[in-house]
N, CA, C and O atoms as a CHARMM CRD file, in Angstrom:
* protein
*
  372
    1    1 UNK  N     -2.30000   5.41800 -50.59300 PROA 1      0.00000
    2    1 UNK  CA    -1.98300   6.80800 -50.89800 PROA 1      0.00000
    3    1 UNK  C     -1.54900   6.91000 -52.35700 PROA 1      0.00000
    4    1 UNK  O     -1.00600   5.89400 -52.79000 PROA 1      0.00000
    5    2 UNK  N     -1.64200   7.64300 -52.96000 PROA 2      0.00000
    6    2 UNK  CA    -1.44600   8.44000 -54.03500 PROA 2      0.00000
    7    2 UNK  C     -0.54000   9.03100 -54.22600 PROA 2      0.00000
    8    2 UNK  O     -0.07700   9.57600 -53.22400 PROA 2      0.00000
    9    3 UNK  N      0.09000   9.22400 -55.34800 PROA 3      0.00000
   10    3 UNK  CA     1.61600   9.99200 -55.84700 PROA 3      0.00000
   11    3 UNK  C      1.19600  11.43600 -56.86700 PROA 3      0.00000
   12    3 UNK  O      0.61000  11.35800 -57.94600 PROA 3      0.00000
   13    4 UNK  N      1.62000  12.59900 -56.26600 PROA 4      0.00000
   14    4 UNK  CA     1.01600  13.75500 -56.84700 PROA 4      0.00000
   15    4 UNK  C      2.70500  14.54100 -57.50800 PROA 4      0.00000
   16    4 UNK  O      3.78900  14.33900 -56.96000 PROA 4      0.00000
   17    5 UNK  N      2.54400  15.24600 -58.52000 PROA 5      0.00000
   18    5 UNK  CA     3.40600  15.95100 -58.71800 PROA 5      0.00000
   19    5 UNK  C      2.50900  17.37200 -58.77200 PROA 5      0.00000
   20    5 UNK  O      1.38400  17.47200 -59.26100 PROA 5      0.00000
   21    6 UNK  N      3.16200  18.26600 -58.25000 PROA 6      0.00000
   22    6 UNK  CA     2.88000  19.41200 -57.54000 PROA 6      0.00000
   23    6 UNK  C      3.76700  20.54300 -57.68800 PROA 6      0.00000
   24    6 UNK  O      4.79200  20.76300 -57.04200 PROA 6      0.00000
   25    7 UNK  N      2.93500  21.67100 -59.19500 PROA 7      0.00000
   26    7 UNK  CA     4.06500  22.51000 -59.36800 PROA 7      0.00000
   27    7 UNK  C      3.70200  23.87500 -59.06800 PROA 7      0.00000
   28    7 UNK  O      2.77900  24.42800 -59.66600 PROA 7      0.00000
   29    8 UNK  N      4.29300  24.37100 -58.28700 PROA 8      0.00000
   30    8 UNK  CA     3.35500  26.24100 -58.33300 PROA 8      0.00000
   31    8 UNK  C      4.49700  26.82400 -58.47600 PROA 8      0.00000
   32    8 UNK  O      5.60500  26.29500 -58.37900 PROA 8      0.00000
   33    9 UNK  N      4.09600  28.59900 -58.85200 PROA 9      0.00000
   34    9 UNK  CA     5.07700  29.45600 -59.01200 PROA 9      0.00000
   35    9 UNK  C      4.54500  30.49300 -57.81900 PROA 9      0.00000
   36    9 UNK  O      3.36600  30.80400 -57.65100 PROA 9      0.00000
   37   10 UNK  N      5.78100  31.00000 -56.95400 PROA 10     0.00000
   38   10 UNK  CA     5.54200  32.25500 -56.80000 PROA 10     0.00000
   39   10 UNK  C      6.00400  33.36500 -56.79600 PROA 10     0.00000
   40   10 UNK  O      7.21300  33.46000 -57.00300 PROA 10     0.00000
   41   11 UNK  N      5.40600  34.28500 -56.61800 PROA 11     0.00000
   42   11 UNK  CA     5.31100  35.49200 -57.00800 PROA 11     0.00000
   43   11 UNK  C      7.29400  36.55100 -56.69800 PROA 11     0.00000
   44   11 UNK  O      7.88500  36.83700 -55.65700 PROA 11     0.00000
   45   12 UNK  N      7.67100  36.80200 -58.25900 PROA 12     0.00000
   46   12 UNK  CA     9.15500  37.34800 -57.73800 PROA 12     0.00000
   47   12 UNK  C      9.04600  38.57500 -57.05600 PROA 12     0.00000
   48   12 UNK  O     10.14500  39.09800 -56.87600 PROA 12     0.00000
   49   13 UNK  N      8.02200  39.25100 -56.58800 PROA 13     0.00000
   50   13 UNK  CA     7.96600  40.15500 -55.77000 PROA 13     0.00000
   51   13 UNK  C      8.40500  39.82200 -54.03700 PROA 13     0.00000
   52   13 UNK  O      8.93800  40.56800 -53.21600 PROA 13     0.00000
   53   14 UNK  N      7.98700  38.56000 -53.92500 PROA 14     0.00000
   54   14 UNK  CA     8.02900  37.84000 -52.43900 PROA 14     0.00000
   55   14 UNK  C     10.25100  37.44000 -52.43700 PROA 14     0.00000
   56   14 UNK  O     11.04100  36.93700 -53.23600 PROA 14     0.00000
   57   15 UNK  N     10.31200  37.87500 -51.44800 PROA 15     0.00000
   58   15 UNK  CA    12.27900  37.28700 -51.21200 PROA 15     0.00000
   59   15 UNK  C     12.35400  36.85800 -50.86300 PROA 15     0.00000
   60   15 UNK  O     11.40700  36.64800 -50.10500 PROA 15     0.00000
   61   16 UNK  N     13.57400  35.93100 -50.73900 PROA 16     0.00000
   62   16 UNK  CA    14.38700  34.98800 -50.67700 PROA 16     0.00000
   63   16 UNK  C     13.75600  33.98700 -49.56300 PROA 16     0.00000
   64   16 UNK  O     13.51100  32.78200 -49.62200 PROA 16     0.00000
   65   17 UNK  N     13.55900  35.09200 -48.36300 PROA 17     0.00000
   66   17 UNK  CA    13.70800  34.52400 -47.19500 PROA 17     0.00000
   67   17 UNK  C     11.97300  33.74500 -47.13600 PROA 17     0.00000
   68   17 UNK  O     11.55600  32.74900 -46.54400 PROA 17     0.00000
   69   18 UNK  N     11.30400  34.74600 -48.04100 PROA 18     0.00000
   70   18 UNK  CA     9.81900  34.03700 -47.64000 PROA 18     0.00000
   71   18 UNK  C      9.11800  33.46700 -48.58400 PROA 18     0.00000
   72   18 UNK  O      7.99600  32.96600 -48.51600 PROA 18     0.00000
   73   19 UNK  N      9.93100  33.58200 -49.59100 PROA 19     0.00000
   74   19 UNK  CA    10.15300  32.13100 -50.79400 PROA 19     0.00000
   75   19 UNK  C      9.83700  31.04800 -50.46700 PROA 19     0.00000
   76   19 UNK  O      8.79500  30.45000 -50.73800 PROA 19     0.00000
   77   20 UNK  N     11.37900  30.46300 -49.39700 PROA 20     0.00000
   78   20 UNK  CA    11.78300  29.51000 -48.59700 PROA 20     0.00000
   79   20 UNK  C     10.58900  29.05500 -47.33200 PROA 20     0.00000
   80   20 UNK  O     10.22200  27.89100 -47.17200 PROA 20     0.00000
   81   21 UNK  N     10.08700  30.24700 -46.48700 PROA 21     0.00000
   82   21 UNK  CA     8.75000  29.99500 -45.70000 PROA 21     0.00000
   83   21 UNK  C      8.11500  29.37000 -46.27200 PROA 21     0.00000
   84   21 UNK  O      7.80100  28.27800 -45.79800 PROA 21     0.00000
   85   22 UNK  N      7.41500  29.95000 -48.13100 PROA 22     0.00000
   86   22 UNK  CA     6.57500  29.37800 -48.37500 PROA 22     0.00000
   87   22 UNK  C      6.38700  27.84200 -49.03000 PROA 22     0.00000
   88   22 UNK  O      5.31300  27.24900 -49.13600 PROA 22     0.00000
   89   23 UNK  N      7.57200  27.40200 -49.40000 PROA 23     0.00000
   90   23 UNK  CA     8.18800  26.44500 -49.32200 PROA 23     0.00000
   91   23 UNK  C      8.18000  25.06200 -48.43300 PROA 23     0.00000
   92   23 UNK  O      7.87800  23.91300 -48.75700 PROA 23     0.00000
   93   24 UNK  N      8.58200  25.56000 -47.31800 PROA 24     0.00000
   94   24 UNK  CA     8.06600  25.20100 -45.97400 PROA 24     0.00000
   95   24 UNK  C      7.03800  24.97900 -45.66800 PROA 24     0.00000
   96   24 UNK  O      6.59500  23.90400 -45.26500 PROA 24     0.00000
   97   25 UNK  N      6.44200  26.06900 -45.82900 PROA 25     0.00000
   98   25 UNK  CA     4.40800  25.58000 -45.22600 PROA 25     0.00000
   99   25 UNK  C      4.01700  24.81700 -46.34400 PROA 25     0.00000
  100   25 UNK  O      3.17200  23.94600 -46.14000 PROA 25     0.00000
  101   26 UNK  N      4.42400  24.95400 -47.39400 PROA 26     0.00000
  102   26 UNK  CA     3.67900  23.63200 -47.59900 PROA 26     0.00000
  103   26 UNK  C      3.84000  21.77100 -47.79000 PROA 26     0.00000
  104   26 UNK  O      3.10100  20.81500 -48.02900 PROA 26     0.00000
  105   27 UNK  N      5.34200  22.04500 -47.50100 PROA 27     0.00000
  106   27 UNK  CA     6.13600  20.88700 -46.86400 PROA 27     0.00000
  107   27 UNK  C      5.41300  20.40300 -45.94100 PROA 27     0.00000
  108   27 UNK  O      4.94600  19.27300 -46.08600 PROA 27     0.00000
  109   28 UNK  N      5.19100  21.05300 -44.93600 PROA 28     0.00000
  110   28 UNK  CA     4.36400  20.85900 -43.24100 PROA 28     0.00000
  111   28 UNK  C      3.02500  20.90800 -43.95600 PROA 28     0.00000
  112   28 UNK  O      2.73800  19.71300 -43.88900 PROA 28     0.00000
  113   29 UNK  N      2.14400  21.40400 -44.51100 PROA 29     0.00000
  114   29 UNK  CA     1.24000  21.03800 -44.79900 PROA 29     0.00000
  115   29 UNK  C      0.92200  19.66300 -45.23400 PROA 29     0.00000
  116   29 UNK  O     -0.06400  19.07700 -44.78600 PROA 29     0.00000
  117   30 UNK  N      1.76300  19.10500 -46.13400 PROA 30     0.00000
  118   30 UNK  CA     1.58400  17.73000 -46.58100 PROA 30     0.00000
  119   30 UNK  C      1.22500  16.58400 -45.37700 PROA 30     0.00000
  120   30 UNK  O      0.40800  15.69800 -45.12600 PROA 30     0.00000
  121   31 UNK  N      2.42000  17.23900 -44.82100 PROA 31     0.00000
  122   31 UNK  CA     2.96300  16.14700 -43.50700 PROA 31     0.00000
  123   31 UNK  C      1.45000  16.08700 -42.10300 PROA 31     0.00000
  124   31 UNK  O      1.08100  15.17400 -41.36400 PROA 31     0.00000
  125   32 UNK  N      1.07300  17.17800 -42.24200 PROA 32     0.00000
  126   32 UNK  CA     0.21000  17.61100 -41.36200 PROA 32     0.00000
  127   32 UNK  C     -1.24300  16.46200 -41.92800 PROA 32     0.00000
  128   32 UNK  O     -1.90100  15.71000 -41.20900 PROA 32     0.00000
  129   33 UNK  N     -1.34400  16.63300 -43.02300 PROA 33     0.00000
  130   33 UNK  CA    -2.04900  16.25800 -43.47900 PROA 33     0.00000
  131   33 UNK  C     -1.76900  14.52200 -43.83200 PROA 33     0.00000
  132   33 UNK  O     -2.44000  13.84800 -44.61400 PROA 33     0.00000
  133   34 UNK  N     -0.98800  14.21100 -43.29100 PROA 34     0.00000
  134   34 UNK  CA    -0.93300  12.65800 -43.01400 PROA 34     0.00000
  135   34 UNK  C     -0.20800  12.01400 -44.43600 PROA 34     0.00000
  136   34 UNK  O     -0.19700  10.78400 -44.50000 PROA 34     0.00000
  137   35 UNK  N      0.55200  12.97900 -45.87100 PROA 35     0.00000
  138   35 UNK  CA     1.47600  12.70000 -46.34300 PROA 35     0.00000
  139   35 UNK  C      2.65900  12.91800 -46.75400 PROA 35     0.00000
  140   35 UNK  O      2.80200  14.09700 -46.42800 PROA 35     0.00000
  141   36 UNK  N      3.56900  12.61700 -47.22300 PROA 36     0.00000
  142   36 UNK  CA     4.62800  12.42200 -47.38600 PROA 36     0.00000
  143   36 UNK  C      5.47800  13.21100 -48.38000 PROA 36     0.00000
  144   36 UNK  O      5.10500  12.96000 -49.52600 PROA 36     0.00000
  145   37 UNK  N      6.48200  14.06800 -48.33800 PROA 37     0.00000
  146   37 UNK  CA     7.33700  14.80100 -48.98300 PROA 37     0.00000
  147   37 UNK  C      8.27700  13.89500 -49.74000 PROA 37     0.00000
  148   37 UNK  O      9.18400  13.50400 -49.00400 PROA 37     0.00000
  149   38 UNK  N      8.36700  13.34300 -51.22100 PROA 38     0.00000
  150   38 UNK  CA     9.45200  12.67900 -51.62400 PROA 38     0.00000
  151   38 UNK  C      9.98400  13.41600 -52.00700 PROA 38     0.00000
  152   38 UNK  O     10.26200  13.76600 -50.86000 PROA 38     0.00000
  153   39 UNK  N     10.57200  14.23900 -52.69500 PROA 39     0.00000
  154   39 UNK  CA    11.24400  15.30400 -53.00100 PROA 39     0.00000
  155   39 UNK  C     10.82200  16.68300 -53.22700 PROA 39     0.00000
  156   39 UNK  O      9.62800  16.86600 -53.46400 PROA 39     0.00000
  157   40 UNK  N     11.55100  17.60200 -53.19300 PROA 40     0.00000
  158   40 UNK  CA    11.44400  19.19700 -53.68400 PROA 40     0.00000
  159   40 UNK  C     11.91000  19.59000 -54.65700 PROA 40     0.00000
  160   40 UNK  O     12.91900  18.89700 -54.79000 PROA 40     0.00000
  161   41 UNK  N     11.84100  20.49600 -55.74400 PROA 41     0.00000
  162   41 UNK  CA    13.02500  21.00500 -56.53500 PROA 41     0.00000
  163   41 UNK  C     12.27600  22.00400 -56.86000 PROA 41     0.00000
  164   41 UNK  O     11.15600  22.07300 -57.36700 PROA 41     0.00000
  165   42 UNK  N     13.42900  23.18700 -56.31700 PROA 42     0.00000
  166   42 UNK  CA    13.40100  24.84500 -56.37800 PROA 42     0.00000
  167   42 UNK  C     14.28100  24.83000 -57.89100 PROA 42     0.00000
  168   42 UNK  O     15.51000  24.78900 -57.93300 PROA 42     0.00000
  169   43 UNK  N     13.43800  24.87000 -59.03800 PROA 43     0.00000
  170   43 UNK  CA    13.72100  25.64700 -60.44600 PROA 43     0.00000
  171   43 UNK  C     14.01700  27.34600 -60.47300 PROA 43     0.00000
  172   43 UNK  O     14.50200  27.82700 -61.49700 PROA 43     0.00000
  173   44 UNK  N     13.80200  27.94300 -59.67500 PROA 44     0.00000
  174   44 UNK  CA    14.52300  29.17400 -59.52800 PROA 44     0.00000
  175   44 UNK  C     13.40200  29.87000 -60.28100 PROA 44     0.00000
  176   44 UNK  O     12.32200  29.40900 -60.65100 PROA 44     0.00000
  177   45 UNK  N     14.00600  31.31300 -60.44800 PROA 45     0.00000
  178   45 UNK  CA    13.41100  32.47700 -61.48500 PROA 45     0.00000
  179   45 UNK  C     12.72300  32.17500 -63.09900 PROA 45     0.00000
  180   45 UNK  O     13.54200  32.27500 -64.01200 PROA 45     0.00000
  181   46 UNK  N     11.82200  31.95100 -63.34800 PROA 46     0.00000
  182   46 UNK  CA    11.98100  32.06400 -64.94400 PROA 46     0.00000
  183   46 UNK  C     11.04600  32.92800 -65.45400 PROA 46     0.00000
  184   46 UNK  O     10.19400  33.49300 -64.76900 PROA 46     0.00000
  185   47 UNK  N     11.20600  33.06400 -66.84600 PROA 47     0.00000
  186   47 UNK  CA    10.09600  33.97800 -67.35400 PROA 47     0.00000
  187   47 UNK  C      8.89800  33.09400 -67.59700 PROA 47     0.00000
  188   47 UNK  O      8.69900  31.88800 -67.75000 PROA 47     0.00000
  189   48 UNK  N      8.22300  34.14300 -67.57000 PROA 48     0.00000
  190   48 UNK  CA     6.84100  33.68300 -68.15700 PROA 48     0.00000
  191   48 UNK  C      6.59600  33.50100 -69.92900 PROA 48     0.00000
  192   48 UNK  O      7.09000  34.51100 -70.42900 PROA 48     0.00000
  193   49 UNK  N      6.04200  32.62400 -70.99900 PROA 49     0.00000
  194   49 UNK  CA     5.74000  32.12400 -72.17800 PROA 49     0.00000
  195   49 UNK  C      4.85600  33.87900 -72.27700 PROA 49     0.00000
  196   49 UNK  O      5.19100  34.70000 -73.13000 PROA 49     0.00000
  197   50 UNK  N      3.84700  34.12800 -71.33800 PROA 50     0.00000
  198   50 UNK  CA     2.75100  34.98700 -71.05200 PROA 50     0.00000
  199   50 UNK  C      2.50200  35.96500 -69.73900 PROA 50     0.00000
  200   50 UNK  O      3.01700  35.48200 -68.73100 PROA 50     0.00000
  201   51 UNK  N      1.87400  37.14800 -69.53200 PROA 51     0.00000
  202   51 UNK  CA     1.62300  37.61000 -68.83300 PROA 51     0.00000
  203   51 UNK  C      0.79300  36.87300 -67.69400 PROA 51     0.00000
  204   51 UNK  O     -0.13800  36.13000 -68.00400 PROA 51     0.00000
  205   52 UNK  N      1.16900  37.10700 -66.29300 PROA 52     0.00000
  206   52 UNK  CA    -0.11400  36.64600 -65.77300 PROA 52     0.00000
  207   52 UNK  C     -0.07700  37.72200 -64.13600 PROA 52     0.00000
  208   52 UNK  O      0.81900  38.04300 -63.35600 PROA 52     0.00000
  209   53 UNK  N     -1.42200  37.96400 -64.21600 PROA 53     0.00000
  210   53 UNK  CA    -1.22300  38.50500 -62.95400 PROA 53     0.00000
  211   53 UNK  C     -0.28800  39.99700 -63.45600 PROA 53     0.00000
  212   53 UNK  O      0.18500  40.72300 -62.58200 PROA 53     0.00000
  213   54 UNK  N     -0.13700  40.26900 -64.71000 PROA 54     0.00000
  214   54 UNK  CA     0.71300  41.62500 -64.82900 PROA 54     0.00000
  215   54 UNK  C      2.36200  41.17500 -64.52200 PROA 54     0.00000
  216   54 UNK  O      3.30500  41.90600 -64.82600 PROA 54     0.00000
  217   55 UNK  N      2.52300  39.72300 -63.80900 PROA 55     0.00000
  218   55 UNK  CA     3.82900  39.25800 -63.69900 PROA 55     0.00000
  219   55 UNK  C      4.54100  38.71700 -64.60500 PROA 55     0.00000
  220   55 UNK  O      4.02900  37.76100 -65.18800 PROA 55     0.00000
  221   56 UNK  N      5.85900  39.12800 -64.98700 PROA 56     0.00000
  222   56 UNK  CA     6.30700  38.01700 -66.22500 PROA 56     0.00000
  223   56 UNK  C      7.58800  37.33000 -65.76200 PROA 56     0.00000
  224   56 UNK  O      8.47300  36.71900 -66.36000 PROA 56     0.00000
  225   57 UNK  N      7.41400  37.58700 -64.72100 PROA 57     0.00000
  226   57 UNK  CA     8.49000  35.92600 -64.18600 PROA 57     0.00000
  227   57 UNK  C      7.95300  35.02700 -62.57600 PROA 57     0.00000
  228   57 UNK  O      6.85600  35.20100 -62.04600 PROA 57     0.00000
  229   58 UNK  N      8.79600  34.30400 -62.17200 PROA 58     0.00000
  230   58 UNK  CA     8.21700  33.54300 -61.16600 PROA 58     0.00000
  231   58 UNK  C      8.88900  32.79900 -60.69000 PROA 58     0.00000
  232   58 UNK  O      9.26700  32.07200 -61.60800 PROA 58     0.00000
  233   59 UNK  N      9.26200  32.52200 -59.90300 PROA 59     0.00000
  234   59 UNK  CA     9.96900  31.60900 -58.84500 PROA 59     0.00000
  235   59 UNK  C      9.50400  29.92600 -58.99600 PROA 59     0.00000
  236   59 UNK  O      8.84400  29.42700 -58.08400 PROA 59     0.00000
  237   60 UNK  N      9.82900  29.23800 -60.00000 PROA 60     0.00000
  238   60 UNK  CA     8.64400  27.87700 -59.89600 PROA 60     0.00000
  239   60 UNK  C      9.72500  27.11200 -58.49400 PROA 60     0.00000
  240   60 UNK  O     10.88100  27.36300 -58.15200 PROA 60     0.00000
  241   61 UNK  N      8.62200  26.04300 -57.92400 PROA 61     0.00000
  242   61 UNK  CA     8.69900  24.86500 -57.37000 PROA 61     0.00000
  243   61 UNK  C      7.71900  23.62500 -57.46000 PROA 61     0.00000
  244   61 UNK  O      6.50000  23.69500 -57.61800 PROA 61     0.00000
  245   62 UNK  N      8.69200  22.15800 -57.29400 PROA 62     0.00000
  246   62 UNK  CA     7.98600  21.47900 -58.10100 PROA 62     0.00000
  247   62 UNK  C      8.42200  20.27100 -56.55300 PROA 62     0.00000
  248   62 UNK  O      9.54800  19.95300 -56.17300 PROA 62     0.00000
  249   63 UNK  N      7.45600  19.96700 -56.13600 PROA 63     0.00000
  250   63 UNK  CA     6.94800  19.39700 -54.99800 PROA 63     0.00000
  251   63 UNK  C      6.41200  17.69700 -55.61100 PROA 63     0.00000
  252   63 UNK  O      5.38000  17.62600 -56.27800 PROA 63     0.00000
  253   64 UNK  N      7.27200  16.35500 -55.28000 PROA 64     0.00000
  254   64 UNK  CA     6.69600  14.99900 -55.49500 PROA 64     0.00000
  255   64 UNK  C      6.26400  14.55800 -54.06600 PROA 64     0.00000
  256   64 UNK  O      7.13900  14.17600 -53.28900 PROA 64     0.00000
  257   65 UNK  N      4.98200  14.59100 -53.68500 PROA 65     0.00000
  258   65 UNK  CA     4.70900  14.00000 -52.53700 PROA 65     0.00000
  259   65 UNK  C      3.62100  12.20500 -52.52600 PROA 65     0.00000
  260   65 UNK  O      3.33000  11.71500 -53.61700 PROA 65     0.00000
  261   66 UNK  N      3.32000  11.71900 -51.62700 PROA 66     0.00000
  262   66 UNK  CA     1.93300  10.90700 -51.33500 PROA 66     0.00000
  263   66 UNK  C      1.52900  11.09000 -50.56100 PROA 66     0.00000
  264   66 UNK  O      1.97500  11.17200 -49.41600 PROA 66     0.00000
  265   67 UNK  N      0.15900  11.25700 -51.12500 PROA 67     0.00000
  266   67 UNK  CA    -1.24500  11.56700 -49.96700 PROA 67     0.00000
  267   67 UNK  C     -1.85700  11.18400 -50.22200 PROA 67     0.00000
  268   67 UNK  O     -1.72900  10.92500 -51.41900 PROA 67     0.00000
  269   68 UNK  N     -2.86000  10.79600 -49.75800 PROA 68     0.00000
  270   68 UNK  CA    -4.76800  10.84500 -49.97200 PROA 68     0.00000
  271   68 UNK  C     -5.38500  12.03400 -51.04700 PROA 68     0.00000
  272   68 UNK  O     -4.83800  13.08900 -51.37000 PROA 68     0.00000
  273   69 UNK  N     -6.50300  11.58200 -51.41800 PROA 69     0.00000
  274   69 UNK  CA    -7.27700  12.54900 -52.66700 PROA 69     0.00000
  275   69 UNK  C     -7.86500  13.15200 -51.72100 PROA 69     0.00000
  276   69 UNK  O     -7.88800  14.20300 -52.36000 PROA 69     0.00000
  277   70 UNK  N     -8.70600  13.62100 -50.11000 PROA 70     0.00000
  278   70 UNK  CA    -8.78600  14.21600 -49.65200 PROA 70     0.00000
  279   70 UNK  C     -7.44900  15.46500 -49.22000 PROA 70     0.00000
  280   70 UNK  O     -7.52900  16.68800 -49.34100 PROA 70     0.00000
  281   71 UNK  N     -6.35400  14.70100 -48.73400 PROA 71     0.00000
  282   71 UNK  CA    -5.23200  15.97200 -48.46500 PROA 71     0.00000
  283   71 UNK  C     -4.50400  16.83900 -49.69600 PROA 71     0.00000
  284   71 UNK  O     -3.76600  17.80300 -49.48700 PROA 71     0.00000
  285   72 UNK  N     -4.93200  16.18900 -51.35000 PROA 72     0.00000
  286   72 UNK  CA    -4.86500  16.79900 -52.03000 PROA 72     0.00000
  287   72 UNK  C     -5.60000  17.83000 -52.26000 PROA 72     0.00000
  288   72 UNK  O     -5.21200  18.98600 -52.43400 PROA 72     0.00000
  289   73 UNK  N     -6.66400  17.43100 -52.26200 PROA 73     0.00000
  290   73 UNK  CA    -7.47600  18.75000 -52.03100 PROA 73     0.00000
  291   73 UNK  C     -7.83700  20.03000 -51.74000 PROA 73     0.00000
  292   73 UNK  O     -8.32400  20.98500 -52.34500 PROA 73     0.00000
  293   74 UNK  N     -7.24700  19.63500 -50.02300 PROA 74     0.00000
  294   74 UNK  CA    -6.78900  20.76700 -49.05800 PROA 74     0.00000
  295   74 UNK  C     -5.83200  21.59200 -49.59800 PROA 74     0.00000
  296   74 UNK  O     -5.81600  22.79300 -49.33100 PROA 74     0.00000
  297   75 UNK  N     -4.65600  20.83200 -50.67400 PROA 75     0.00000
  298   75 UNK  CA    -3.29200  21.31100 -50.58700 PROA 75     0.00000
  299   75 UNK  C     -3.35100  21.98300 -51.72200 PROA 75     0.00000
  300   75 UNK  O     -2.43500  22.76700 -51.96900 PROA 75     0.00000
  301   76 UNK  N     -4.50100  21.81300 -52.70600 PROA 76     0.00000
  302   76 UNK  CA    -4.83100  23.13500 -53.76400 PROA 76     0.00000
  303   76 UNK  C     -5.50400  23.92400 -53.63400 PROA 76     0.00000
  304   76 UNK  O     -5.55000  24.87100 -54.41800 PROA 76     0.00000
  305   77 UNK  N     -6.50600  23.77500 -52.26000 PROA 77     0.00000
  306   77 UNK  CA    -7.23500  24.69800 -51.56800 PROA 77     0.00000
  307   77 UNK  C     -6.43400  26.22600 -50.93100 PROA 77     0.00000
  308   77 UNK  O     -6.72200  27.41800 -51.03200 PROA 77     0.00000
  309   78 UNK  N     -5.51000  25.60500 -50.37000 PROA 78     0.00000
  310   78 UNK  CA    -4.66900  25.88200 -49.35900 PROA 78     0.00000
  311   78 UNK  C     -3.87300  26.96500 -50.25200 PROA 78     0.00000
  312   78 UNK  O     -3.77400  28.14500 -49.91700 PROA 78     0.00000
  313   79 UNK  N     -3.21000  26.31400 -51.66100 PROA 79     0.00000
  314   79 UNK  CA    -2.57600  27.05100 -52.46200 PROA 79     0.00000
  315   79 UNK  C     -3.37000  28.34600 -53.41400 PROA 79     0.00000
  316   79 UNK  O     -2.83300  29.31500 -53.95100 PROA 79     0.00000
  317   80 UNK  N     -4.48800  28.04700 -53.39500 PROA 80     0.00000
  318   80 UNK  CA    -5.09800  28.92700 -54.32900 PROA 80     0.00000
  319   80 UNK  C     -5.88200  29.93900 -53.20600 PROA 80     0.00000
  320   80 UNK  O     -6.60200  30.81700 -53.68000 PROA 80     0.00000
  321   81 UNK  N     -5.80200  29.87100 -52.25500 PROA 81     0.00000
  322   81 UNK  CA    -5.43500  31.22100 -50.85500 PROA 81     0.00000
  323   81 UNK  C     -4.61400  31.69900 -50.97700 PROA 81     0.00000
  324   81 UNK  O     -4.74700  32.90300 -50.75500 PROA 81     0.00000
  325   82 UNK  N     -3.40300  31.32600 -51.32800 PROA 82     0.00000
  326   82 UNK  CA    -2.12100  32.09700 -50.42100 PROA 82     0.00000
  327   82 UNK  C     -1.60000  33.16600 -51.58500 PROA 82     0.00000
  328   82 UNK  O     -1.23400  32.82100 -52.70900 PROA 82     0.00000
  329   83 UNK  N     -1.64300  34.61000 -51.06400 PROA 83     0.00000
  330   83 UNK  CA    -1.10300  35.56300 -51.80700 PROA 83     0.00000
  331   83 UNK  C     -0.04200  35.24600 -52.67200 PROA 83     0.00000
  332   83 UNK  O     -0.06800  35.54800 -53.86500 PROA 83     0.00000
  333   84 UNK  N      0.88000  34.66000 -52.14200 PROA 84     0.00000
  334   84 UNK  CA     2.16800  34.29000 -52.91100 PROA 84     0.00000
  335   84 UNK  C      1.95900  33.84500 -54.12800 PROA 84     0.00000
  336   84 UNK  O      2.34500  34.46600 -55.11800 PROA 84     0.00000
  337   85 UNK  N      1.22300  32.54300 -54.19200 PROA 85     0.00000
  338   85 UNK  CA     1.33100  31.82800 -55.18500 PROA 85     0.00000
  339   85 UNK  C      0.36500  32.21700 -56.17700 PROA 85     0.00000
  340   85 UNK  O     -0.86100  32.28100 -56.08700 PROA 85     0.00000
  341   86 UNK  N      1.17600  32.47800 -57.19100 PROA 86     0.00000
  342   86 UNK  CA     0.22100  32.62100 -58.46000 PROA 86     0.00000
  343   86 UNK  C      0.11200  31.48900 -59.50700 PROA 86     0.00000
  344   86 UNK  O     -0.67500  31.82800 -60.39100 PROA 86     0.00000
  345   87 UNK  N      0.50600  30.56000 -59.65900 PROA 87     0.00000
  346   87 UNK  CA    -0.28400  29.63700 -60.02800 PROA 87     0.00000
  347   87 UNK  C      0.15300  28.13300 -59.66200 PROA 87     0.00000
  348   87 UNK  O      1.34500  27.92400 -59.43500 PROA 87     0.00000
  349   88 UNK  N     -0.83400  27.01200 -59.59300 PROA 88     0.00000
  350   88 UNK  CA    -0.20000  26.33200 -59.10200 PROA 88     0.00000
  351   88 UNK  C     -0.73200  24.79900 -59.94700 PROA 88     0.00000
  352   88 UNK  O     -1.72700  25.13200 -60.59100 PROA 88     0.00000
  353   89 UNK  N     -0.50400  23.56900 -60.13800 PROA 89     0.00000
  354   89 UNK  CA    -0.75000  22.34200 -60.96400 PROA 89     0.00000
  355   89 UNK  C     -0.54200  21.14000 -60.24400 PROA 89     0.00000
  356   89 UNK  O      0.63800  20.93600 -59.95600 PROA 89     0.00000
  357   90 UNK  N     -1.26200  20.39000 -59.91800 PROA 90     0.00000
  358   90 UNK  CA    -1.24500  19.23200 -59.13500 PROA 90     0.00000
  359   90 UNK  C     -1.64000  18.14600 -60.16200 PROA 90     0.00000
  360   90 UNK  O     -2.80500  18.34000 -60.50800 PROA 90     0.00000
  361   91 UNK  N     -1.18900  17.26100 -60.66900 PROA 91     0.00000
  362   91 UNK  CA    -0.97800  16.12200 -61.42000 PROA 91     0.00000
  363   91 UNK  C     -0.61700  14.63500 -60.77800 PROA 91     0.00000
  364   91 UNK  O      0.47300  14.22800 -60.37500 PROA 91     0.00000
  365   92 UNK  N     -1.70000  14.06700 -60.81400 PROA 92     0.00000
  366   92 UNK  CA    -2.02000  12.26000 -60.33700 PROA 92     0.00000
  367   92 UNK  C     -0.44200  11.65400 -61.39400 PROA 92     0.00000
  368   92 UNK  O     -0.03700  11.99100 -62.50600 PROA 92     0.00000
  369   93 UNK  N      0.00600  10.78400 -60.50500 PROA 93     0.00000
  370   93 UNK  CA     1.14900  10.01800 -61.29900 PROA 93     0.00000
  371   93 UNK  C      0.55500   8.56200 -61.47400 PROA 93     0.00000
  372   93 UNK  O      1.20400   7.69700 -62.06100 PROA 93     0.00000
């Protein structure tokens, strides 16, 4: 398995509570997918350098997991669906 660092932002329109959901699903996604959550870290609110999406701030989280280059896949697949997230960066360690 493979060591990914895994950063998306989402959207400060979405609260608190489904922040944290989204957070979650993709915790369980990893796991589902046969890897491993080494850490989380919720960076909170920040602005944006740039506009995106008409948004100029964002909720980042920054996700260290191991998986397979197949469940990576899924897990930027997965992310670049989900309304919430507006952008997201997956980086091989």
């Amino acid at each position: 398995m493979d060591k990914y660092e895994i950063l998306y932002i989402i959207r400060s329109a979405v609260d608190d509570d489904q922040k944290n959901k989204v957070v979650e699903k993709f915790e369980a996604l990893v796991g589902t997918l046969g890897g491993t959550v080494e850490s989380v870290d919720k960076w909170g609110m920040k602005k944006f350098a740039y506009e995106i999406d008409k948004q100029t701030e964002g909720f980042y989280v920054l996700m260290n997991v191991a998986c397979s280059k197949d469940a990576q896949i899924e897990i930027d697949r997965q992310m670049r669906n989900d309304e919430a997230i507006i952008r997201q960066m997956i980086i091989k360690k």
